[in-house]
KOLMI-274755 format. One record per residue: x, y, z of N, C-alpha, C in turn; residue in three letters. Coordinates in steps of 0.2 Angstrom, whole numbers, plus 5000, padded with zeros to 4 digits. Example, Ala and Ser with C-alpha at 12.3 -4.5 7.8 and 13.67 -1.06 7.14 Angstrom:
% residues 2
506649725039506249785039506649845039ALA;506449895035506849955036506450005039SER;
//
This chain:
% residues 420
505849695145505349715150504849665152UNK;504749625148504149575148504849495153UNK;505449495150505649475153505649465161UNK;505849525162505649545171505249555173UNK;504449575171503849575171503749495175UNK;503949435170503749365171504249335177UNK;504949375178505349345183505149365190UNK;504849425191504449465194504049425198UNK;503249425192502949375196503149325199UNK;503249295195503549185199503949225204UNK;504449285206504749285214504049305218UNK;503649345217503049365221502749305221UNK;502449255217502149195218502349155224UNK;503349115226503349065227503449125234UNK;503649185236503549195242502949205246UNK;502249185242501749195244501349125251UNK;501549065248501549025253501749025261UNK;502349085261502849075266502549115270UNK;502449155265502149215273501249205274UNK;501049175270500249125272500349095277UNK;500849055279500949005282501449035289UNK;501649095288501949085295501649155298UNK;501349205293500749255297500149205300UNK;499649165297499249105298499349095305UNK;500149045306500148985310500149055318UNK;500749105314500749135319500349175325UNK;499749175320498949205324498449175329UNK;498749105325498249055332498248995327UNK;498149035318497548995315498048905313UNK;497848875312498148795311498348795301UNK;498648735302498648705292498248705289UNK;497648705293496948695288496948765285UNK;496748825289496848905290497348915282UNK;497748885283498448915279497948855271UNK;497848805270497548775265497148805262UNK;496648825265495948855266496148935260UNK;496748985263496949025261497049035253UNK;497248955254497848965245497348935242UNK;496748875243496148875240495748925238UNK;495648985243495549045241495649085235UNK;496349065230496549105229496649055221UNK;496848995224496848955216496348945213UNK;495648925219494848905216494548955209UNK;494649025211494349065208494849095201UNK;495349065201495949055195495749025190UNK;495748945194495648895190494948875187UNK;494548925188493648925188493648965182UNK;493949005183493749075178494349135171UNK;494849045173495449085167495249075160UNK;494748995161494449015152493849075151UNK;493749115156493349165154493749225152UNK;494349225156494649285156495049275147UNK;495049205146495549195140495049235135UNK;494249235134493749275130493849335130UNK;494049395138494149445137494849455134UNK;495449425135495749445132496049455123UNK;495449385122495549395114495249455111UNK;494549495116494249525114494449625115UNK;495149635121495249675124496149685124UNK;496349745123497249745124497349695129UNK;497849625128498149605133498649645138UNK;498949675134499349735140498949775142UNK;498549815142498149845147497749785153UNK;497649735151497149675154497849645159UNK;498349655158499049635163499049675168UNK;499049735164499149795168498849805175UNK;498149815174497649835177497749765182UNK;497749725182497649635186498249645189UNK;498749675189499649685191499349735198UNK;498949795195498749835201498349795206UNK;497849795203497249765207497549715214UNK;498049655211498249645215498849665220UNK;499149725218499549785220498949805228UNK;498349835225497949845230497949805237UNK;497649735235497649675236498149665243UNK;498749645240499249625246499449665249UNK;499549765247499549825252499049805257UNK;498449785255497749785260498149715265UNK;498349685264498449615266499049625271UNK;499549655269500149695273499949735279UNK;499549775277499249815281498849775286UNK;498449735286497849675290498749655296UNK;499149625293499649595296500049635303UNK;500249695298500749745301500249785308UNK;499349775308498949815313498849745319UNK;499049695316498949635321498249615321UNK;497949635316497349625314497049575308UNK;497149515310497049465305496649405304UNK;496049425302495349365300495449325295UNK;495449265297495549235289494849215284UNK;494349225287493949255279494149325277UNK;494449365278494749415274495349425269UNK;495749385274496249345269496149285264UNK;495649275265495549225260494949275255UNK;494649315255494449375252494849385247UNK;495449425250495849455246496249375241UNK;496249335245496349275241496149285234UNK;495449265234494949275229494949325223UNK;495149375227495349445220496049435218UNK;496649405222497049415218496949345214UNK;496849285214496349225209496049275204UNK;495549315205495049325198495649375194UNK;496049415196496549445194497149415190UNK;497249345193497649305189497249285184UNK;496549255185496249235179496249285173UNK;496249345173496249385169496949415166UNK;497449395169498249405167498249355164UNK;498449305165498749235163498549215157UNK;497949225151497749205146498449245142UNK;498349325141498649355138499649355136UNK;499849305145500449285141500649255137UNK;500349205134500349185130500549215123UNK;500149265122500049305116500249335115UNK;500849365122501249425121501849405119UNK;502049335121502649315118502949315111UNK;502549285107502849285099502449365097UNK;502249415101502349485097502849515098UNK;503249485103503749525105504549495102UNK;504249415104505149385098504949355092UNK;505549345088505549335083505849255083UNK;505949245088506349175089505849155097UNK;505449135097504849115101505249055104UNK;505449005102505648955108506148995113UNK;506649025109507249045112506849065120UNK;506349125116506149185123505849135127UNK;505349085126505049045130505649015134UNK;506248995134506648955135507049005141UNK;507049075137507449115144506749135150UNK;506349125148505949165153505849105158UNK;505849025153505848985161506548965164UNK;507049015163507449005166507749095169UNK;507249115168506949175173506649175180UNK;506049105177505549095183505849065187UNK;506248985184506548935188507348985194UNK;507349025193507949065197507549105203UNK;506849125201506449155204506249115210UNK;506249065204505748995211506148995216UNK;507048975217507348975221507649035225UNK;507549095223507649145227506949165230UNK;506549145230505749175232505749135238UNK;505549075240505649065247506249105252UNK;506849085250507249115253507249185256UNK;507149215251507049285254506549305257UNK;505849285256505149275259505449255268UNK;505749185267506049155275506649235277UNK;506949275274507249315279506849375280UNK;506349385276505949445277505449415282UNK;505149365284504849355291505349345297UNK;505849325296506249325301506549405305UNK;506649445300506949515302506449535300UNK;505849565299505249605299504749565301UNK;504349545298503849495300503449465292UNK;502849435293502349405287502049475286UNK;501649535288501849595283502249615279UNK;502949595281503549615279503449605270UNK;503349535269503249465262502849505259UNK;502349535265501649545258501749615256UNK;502249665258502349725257502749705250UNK;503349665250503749645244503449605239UNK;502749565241502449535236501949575231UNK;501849635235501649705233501849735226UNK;502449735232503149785226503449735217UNK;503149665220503449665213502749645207UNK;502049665209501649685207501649755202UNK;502049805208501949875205502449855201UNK;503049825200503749825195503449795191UNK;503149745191502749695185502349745179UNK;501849785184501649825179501849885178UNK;502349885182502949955175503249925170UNK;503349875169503649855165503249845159UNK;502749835162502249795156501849895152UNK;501849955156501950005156502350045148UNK;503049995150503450045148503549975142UNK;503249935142503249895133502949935126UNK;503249905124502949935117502849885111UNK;502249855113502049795106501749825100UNK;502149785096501949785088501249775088UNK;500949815083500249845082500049735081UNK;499349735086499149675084499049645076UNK;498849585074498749565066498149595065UNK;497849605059497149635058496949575058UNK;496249605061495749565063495949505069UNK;496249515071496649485077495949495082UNK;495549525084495249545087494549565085UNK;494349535080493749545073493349495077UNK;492949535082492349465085491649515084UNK;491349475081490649495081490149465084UNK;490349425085489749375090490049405097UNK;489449395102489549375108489949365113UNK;489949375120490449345125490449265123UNK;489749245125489549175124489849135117UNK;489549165115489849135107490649145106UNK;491149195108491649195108492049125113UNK;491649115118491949065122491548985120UNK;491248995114491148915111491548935106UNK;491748955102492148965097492748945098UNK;492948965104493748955109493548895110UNK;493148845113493148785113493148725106UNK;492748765100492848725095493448735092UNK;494048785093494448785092495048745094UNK;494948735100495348675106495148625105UNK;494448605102494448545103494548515092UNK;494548565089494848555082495548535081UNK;496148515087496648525085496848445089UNK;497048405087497048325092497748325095UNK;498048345094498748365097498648405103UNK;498248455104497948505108497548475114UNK;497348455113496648405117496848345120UNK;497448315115497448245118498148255124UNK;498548305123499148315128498848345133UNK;498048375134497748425140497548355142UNK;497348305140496948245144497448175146UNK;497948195143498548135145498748175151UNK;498948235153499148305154498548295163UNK;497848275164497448265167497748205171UNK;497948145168498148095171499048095174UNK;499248145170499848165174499848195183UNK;499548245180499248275188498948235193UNK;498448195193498148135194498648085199UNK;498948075195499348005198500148025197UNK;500348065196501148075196501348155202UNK;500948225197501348275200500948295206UNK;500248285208499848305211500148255218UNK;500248185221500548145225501148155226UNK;501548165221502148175222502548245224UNK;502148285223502348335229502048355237UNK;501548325238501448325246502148255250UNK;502148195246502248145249502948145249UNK;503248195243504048185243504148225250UNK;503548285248503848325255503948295263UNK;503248245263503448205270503848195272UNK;503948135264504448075266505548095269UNK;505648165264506148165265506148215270UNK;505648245274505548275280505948225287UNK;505548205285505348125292506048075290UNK;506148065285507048045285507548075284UNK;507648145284508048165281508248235285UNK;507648265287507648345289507148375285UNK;507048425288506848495284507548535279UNK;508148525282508648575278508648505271UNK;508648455271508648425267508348425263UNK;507548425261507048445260507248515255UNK;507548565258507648635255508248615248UNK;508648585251509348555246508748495241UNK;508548475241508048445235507748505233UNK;507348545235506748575233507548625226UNK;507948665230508648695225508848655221UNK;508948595221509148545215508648545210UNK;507948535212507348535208507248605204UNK;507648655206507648725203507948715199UNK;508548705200509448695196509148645190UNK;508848625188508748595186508248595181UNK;507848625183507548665177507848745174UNK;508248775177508548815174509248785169UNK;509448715170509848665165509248645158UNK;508648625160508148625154508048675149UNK;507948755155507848805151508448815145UNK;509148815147509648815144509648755137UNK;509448705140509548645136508948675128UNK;508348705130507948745125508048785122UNK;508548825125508948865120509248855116UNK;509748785116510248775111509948725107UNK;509448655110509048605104508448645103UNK;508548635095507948645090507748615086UNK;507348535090506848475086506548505083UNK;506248455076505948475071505448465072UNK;505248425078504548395080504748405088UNK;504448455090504548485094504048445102UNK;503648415103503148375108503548315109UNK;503748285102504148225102504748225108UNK;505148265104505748305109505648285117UNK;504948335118504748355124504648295130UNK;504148225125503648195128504548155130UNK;505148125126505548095126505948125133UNK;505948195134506348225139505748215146UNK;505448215146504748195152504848145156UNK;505048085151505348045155505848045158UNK;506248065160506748095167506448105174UNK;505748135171505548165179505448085182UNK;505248025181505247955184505647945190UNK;506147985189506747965194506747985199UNK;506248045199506248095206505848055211UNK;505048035210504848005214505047935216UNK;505347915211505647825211506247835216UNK;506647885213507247905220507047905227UNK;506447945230506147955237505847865240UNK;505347845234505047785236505647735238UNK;506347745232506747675234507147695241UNK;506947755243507347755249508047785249UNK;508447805244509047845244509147895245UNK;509547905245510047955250509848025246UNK;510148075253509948145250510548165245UNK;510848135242511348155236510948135230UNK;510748055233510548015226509648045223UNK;509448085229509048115226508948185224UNK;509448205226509548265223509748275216UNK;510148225216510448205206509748185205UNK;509248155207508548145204508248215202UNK;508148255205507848305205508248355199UNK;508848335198509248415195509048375187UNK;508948295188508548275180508048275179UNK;507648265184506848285183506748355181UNK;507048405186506948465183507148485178UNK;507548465174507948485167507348465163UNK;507348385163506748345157506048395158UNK;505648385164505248455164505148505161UNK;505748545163505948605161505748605151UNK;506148565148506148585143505648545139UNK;505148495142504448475141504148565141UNK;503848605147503948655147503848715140UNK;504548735138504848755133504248725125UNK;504448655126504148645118503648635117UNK;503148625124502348655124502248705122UNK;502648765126502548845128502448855119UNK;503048815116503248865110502648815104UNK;502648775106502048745101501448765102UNK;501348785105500448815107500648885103UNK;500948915106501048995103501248995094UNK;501648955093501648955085501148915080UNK;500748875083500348835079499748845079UNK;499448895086498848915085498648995082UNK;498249005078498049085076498049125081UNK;498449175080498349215086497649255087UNK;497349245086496449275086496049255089UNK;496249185091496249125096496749085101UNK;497149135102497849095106497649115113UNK;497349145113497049175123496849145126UNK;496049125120495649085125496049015123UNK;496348975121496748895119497248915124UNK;497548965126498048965133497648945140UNK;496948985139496548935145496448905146UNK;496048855140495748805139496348745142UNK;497048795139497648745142497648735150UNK;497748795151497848815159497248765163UNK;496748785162496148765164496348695166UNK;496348645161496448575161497148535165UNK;497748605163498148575166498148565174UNK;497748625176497648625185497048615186UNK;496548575184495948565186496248495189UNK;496448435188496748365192497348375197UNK;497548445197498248435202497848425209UNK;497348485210497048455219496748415220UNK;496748355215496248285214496748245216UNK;497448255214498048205213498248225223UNK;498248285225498648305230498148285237UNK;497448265234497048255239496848155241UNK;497148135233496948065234497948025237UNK;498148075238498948075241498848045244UNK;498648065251498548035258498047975259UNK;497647965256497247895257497747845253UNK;497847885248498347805244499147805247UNK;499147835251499847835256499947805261UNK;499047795265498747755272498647695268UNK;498447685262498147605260498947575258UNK;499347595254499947555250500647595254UNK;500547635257501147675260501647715255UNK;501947775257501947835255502647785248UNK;503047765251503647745244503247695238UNK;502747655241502547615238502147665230UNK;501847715234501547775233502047815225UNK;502447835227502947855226503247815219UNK;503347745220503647705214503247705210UNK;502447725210502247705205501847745202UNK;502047825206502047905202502647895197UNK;503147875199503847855193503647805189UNK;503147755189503147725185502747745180UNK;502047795184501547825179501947865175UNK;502347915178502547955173503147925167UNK;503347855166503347845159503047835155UNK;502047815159501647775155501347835152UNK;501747905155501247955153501747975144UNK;502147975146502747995143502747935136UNK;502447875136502347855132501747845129UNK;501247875132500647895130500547965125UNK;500948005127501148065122501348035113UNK;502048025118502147975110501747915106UNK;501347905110500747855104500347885102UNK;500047945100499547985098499848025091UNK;500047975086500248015080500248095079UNK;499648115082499648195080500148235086UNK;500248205091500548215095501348225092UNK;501748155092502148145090502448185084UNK;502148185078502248195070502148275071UNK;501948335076501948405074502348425071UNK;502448445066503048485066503048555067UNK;503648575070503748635071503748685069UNK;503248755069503248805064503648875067UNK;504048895064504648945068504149025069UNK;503549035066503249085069502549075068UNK;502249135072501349135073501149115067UNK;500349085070500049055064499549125061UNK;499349085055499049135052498349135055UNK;497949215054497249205057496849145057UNK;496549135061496049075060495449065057UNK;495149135052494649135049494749175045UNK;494249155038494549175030493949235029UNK;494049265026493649335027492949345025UNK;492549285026491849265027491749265037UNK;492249255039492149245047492249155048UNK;492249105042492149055046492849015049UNK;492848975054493348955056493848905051UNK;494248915050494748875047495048815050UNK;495048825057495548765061496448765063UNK;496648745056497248735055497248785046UNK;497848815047498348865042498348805035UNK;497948805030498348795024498748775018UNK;499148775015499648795010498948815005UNK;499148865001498748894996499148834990UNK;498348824986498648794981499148794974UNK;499548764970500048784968500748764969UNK;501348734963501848734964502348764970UNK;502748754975503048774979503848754976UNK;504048824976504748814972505448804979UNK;505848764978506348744984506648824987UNK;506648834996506848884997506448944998UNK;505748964992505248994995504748964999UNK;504449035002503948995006503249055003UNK;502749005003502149015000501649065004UNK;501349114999500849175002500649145007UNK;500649195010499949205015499249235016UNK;
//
């Protein structure tokens, strides 16, 4: 259920662009209108997911999906219907921008934490669900492009709807093992619970230092290099070309997804940070000018290495932090990782006009090795080892923070594994 819940979403997500863009253009309103719309809607995401990460440590994360699955159920019916009456203001759509944003703020902490309740094999499931989304991603534009074609941009946002309400049947008709005790044992405060979640994030150097390497990734590799790839092989190659990269780039990470399924490092970031470097090729491929084959074998290993970076994040956050804490630390993730993306996609174009877009491009390929090997220089990074399920609570029955899970003291006999 949660499977198709998360395949769901990501099909409703990447159709959502399509019909902004061609309900938008088609009213009058320009690129800026269509910008403007999707600002709308990421600002208040990307503002308020560490708050939402405090509600969901402190409230059911499945009712907390639930209810945000509707809301924005409301939302795009309201949006569908603005389109379908020929009646379309874009501060209104950017409104509704804003509520399905604070709606995601408030879903997004709790995936995290649903995952290791539900498997018992946490890489595995992280590994099929992004090869869930990665399918989704490739089938959501497309079908988005024939539902405007044969209906219209109401048409998208009826569907973008519909897989709102399936998201939250599914999440309906799950049935999660009773939380840990005291999983939810907060006696302090909103405010206090959202310092807590920060000493918690910043307790962990592994944790902190891949959100801030993770900063300079977006910055200068993923942030540039998706506006400028999209130009460059527009302007030399096509738009249908453009499409066949963008599918490779899918194909690609559903090859990662798979590939996390079957490796199981024992240092699990290391793996990742080593598989990261792949993605170099994709922008280095556009800058050096190659052909729409040679970029496309770029993109089907960018997205693989991705992909399975991905995967041993996913699964290392979820196993190595306490679950009583793992909501607000999926924020604190989130937060960071998208706070530099529209700082990378906005400093694009000016360092595209100073140095020119491939120039641009080569040296997005080149940062992402220096990121790739900036991972791997951070000892705690590198040396994690891999813990095969949830960590134990994060505070010992005084209430105070523990940090990191310790071996109780005492001989350890080969084969057993010691209290908890």
């Amino acid at each position: 259920m949660f499977f198709v819940a998360r395949a769901l979403a990501r099909l409703g997500e990447t159709m959502l662009p399509v019909a902004l863009a061609a309900g938008l253009l088609r009213y009058g309103y320009g690129v800026g209108a269509v910008g403007l719309a999707m600002a709308a809607s990421a600002a208040p995401f990307a503002g308020l997911v560490v708050f939402g990460g405090v509600i969901a440590d402190r409230f059911s994360t499945r009712r907390l999906m639930i209810g945000a699955d509707l809301v924005r159920l409301v939302a795009q019916s309201i949006a569908a219907a603005l389109f379908f009456a020929g009646h379309v203001v874009l501060w209104q759509i950017c409104v509704i921008g804003a509520v399905n944003g604070v709606a995601g703020a408030v879903f997004q902490p709790g995936v995290a934490s649903t995952v290791p309740r539900l498997a018992s094999d946490i890489q595995g499931a992280n590994g099929a669900i992004r090869i869930a989304e990665s399918a989704a991603q490739l089938a959501g534009p497309a079908l988005a492009g024939l539902l405007v074609a044969f209906a219209s941009a109401g048409g998208v946002f009826v569907a973008h709807a519909g897989t709102f309400a399936l998201s939250a049947l599914c999440l309906l008709l799950l049935r999660l093992p009773p939380a840990a005790p005291g999983s939810r044992n907060h006696g302090g405060g909103f405010r206090a619970d959202l310092v807590e979640g920060w000493r918690e994030f910043r307790s962990r150097t592994w944790l902190w230092a891949v959100i801030v390497i993770w900063c300079v990734y977006m910055i200068s590799v993923w942030g540039p290099t998706v506006p400028l790839v999209a130009t460059e092989v527009v302007q030399q190659h096509g738009p249908r070309a453009y499409g066949l990269v963008n599918s490779a780039l899918g194909a690609g990470t559903v090859v990662g997804g798979l590939a996390a399924l079957r490796l199981r490092p024992r240092r699990m970031l290391r793996a990742g940070s080593v598989a990261l470097v792949a993605f170099a090729c994709f922008p280095a491929s556009v800058g050096a000018g190659l052909g729409v084959a040679a970029v496309s074998a770029a993109a089907v290993i960018a997205g693989a290495g991705t992909s399975f970076w991905g995967v041993m994040w996913a699964t290392s956050v979820q196993t190595q932090v306490a679950p009583d804490v793992l909501n607000r630390i999926h924020a604190y993730d989130v937060a960071g990782s998208l706070t530099m993306m529209p700082v990378g996609q906005a400093l694009a174009g000016p360092a595209a006009s100073a140095l020119g877009a491939d120039n641009v491009l080569l040296v997005a390929g080149v940062m992402s090795l220096v990121v790739s090997g900036a991972l791997l220089s951070v000892p705690a990074v590198r040396d994690l080892v891999r813990a095969d399920g949830p960590a134990p609570l994060s505070r010992n029955t005084a209430g105070a923070p523990l940090g990191r899970a310790r071996r109780p003291p005492g001989p350890r006999k080969t084969g057993a594994r010691p209290p908890v």
